[in-house]
N, C-alpha and C positions, 0 to 999 in steps of 0.2 A: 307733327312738328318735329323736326330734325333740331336735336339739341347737340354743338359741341360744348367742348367746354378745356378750361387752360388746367396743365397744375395745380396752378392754385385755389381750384374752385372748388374742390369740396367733393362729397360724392356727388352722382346722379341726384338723388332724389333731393338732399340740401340743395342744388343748383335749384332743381323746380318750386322748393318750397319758397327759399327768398328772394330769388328774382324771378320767377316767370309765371307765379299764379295768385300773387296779393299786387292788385291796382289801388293808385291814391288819386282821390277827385274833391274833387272843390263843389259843394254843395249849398241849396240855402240849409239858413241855421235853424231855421223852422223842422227840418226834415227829422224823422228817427228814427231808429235802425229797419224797421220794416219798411217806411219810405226808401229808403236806400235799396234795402232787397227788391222792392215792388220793383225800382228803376233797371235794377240791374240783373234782374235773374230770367228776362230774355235769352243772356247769350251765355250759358249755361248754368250746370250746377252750382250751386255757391254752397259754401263750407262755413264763411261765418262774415257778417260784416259789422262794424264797429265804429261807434262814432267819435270824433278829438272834444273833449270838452277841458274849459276852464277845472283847473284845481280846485279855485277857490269857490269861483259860484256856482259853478256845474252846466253851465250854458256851453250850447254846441257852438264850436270855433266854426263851423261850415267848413269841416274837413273830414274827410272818410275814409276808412278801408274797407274794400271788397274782393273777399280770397274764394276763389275759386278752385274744383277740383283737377281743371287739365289745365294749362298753358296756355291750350289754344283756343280757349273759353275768355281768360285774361287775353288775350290781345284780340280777340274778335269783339269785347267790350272796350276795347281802348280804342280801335278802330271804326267801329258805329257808334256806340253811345255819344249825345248830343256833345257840340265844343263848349259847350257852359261848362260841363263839368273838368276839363284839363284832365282827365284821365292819363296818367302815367303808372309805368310800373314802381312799384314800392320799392324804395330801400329798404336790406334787408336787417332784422330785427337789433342785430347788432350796433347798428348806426343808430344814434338817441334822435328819437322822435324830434324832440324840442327842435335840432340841429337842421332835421330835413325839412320841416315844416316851414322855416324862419328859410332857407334855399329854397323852398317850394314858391312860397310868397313871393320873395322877392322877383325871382325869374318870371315868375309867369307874368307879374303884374308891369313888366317891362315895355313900354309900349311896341318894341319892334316884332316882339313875338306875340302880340294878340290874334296876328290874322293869322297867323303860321300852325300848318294842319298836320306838323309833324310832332306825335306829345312827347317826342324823347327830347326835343330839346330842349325841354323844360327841366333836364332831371339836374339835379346842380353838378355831376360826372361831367355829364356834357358842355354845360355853360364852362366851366373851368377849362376846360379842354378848345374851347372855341377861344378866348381870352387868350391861351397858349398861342396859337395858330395866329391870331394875327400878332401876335410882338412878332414872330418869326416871319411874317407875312408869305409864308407858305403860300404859290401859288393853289388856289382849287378847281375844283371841276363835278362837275356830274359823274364823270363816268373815272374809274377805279381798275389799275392793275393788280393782277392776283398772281404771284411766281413764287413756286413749290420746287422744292430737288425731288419729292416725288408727284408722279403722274396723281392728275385730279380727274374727279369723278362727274361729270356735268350734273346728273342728278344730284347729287351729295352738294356741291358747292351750292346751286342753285337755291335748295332748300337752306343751307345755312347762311347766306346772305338777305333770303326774303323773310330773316326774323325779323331783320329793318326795312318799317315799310317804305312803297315806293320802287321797289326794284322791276325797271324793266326789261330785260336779259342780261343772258350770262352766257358768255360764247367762253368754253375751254377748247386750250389748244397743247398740243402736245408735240413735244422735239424729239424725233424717234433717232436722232444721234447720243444726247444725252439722259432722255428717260422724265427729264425736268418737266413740270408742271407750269404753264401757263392760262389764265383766264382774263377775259377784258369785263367787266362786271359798270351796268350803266343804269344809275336810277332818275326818277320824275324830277327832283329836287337837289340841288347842293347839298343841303340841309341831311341830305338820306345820306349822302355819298361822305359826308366829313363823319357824322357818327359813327357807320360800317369803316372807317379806316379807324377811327378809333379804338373801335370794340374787337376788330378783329386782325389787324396789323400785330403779329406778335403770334397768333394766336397758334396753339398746337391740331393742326389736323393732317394726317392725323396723329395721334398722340406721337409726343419723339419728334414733330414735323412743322416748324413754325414756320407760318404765311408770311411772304412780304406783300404789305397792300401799299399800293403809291398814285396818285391821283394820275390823270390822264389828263393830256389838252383834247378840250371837247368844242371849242373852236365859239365858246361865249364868252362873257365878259366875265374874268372871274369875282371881277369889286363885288357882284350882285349879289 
């Protein structure tokens, strides 16, 4: 997994530890922490998994964490394990439980995103940021511009766009007058294509070097 990461993130290994290797899933209440590992220790190592229970009477809310040792352990469980459980990446430890849980709930139990196979959109970053998008009624689209003042890397972009799933190429192009960086970036879903401008509009790559990401007309409706 090709990880970048902005200024603000912290070093390497805190980026991996609170966003890209503890997944949050919606469980029955019945389950305990070994049921959880049983479930999820398919797609790889797991380091520790933990159950949300009431304060008061000790009963499991039907909410879990499951931390895993690589990243790409965490998203290979967020991407197969069954859609019952809403597997999304965890906020990180900093953010009070209470807070994400009460965001977790509510999003997910929305009816527009029940069928929806993308679990980022469930994370409350997201929903908030989609709320934004339409006051501003931002035209969208699937497919996504990527312009850099310095030349980009097709393998390097490639891998750091397909941390959101859904991506289906990434054509980099290059102006050998100015040196500038161009790429046209096109995923399966809107849904892909509005979070990746989200998460990565701003972003420094490489370090010193922030992306402009900007939607593309991709020639559908974009209300959908």
């Amino acid at each position: 997994v090709f990880i970048a990461q902005s200024r603000a993130s912290g070093s390497h290994r805190d980026l991996e530890d609170e966003e890209l290797t503890r997944i949050f899933v919606m469980i029955p209440k019945t389950y305990t922490e070994e049921d959880l590992r049983e479930k999820f220790k398919m797609y790889g190592d797991i380091e520790y998994c933990s159950i949300i229970k009431n304060k008061t009477t000790g009963e499991s809310k039907g909410l879990g964490y499951v931390r895993y040792l690589k990243p790409s352990q965490a998203a290979r469980a967020i991407e197969e394990c069954d859609r019952s459980y809403r597997a999304i990446l965890a906020e990180p430890k900093n953010k009070s439980s209470e807070s994400f849980e009460h965001d977790y709930y509510s999003n997910s139990m929305r009816p527009e995103l029940r069928g929806n196979t993308l679990p980022f959109c469930m994370q409350p970053e997201f929903c908030g940021f989609e709320k934004a998008e339409t006051r501003i009624q931002e035209p969208v689209s699937k497919r996504l511009s990527v312009v850099s003042r310095l030349p980009l890397i097709q393998e390097q972009l490639f891998a750091l766009f397909d941390l959101i799933p859904g991506l289906e190429y990434c054509d980099v192009q290059r102006d050998p007058h100015t040196n500038s960086g161009y790429a046209v970036i096109q995923y399966s879903t809107a849904a892909s294509a509005i979070y990746a401008k989200y998460k990565l509009h701003g972003f420094e790559y490489p370090p010193g070097n922030r992306l402009t990401v900007i939607f593309l007309e991709d020639g559908n409706d974009s209300s959908e």
